[in-house]
Residue, then its C-alpha position, 0 to 999 in steps of 0.5 A: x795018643x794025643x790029647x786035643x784041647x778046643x777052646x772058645x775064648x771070651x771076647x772080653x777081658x782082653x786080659x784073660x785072652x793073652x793070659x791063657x793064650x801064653x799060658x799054653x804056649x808056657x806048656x809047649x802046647x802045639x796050635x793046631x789053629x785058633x783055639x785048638x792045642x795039641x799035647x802028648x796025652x801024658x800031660x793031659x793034666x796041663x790044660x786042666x788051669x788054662x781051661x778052668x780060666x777060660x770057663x770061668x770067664x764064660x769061654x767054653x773048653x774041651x778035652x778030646x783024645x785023639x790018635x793018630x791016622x797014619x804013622x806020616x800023621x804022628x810024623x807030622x805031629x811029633x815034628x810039632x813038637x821038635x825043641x831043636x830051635x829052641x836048644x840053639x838059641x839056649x847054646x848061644x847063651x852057652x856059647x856067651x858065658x864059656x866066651x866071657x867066662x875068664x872076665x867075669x867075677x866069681x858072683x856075676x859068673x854063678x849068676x850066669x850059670x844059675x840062669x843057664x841051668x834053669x832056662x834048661x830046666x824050663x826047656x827040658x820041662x816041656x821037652x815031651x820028646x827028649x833026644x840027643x839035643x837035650x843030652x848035649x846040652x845036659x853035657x854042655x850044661x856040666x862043662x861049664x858048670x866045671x869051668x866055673x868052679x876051676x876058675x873061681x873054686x877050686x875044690x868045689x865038691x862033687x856030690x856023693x851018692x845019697x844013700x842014707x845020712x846017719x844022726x849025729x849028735x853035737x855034744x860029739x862035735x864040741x871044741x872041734x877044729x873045721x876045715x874048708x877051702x878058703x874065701x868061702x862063697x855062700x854055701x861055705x858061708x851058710x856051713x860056718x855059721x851053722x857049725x857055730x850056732x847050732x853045732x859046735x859054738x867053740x869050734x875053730x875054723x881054719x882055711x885051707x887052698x885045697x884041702x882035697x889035695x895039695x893043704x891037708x887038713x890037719x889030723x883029727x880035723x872035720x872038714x865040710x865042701x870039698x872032695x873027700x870031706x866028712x861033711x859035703x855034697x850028697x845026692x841033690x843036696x848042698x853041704x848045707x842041707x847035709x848038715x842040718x839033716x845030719x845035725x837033726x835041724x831040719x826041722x827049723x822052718x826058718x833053717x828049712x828058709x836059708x837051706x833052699x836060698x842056699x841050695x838055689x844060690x849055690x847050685x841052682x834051683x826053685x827061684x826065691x825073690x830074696x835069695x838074688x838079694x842074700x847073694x848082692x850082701x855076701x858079695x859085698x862082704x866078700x869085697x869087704x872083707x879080705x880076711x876069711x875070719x872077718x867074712x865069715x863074722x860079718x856073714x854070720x850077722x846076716x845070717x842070724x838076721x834071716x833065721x831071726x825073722x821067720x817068713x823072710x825067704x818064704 
């Protein structure tokens, strides 16, 4: 079943022409001819905005479903709808990145990838017939995911199985010694001062190569990003995010704000206008400051900046 959307565009404003004509090729819509798009009738609810703007400037707008006559007619229309052109030219800018990799700094190289992931996010979103291209580059997408961090993080923590995230109380965690891997990015970053400004203000953190196997942390340690940790990756959400759940801060908006510029920054995910901003000022700091102690310090002014101004990352 498929439906069909007939449209009778306003000759004027030009404006509104163009806006719902690349709002519907946003969605992935087929055109049929002018005016009359195509979608699977599973996403009906995608041409109700386009639609609703044509009305409202005076246009006329329809929705009909339809079926196909023959099973070559669904071949036909299904063909439509084929994003193998598009997977091709989404793995050339795989290709590019896996190419420069080895030049590319650790900030310019998570940038690459943060825009890799979310182009194949936007693809797969209007992909309404996945096949064995979208779980290539699925697979291809984790490759190079994997090839970033073993250039510039080695440790960096796979996600446990989210299962549930137990209360804990702070007053068990005072004067602690924390551990993870050393010249922390912007989730280590974000952890570190969280610890000390909302969990533990005495604790003691210490920097470890690789904390999951060759520097063990030293016993009766709490260790947080890196495999093996009390503290890590769980299901879809960063260490950061664990933390304030696990700590019961989830409930500070302004918290709420740094977690999902944190989560977008380390692992990708729904852009915010400051976050590329938030990542240019830890990147510099990290230039800066060769010290891990000294980094975080100056990170941790950043981040009380942030918390300190609600609606920041809003």
């Amino acid at each position: 079943m498929w439906t069909m959307l007939l449209l009778t565009l306003p000759t004027q404003p030009n404006a509104v022409r163009l806006r719902v004509w690349r709002a519907l090729k946003a969605l992935g819509s087929a055109a049929l001819r002018d005016g009359v798009y195509l979608l699977p009738s599973a996403q009906v609810a995608r041409f109700e905005a386009p639609a609703e703007e044509v009305r409202a400037h005076g246009g006329s707008a329809s929705l009909w479903h339809v079926t196909a006559r023959s099973d070559a007619q669904q071949a036909e229309l299904l063909a439509l709808f084929d994003r193998g052109e598009a997977y091709a030219a989404w793995r050339e800018q795989h290709q590019a990145l896996v190419v420069e990799l080895e030049v590319l700094g650790e900030t310019d190289a998570r940038r690459r990838l943060r825009t890799l992931a979310q182009a194949l996010q936007a693809l797969r979103d209007i992909d309404y017939f996945p096949g064995p291209a979208a779980e290539q580059a699925e697979a291809e997408l984790q490759g190079v995911r994997e090839a970033v961090d073993a250039c510039h993080s080695r440790g960096e923590p796979r996600a446990a199985p989210l299962v549930g995230l137990a209360r804990l109380h702070a007053s068990d965690f005072l004067g602690r010694t924390w551990v993870t891997r050393t010249r922390p990015w912007v989730d280590r970053l974000a952890c570190a001062w969280l610890i000390r400004r909302f969990i533990d203000p005495q604790a003691r953190l210490l920097w470890l190569d690789d904390p999951a196997e060759r520097t063990p942390p030293p016993a009766g340690a709490l260790g947080y990003d890196y495999d093996g940790a009390e503290f890590t990756h769980v299901g879809p959400l960063v260490t950061f995010e664990v933390l304030a759940i696990r700590f019961g801060l989830e409930a500070d908006p302004a918290l709420q704000r740094i977690a999902r510029a944190v989560h977008l920054l380390d692992v990708g995910g729904i852009p915010m206008p400051e976050a590329p901003g938030l990542e240019a000022v830890l990147a510099g700091l990290r230039v800066v400051h060769t010290d891990d102690d000294s980094l975080v310090m100056a990170a941790a002014a950043v981040f009380d900046a942030l918390h300190a101004a609600p609606g920041a990352l809003a």
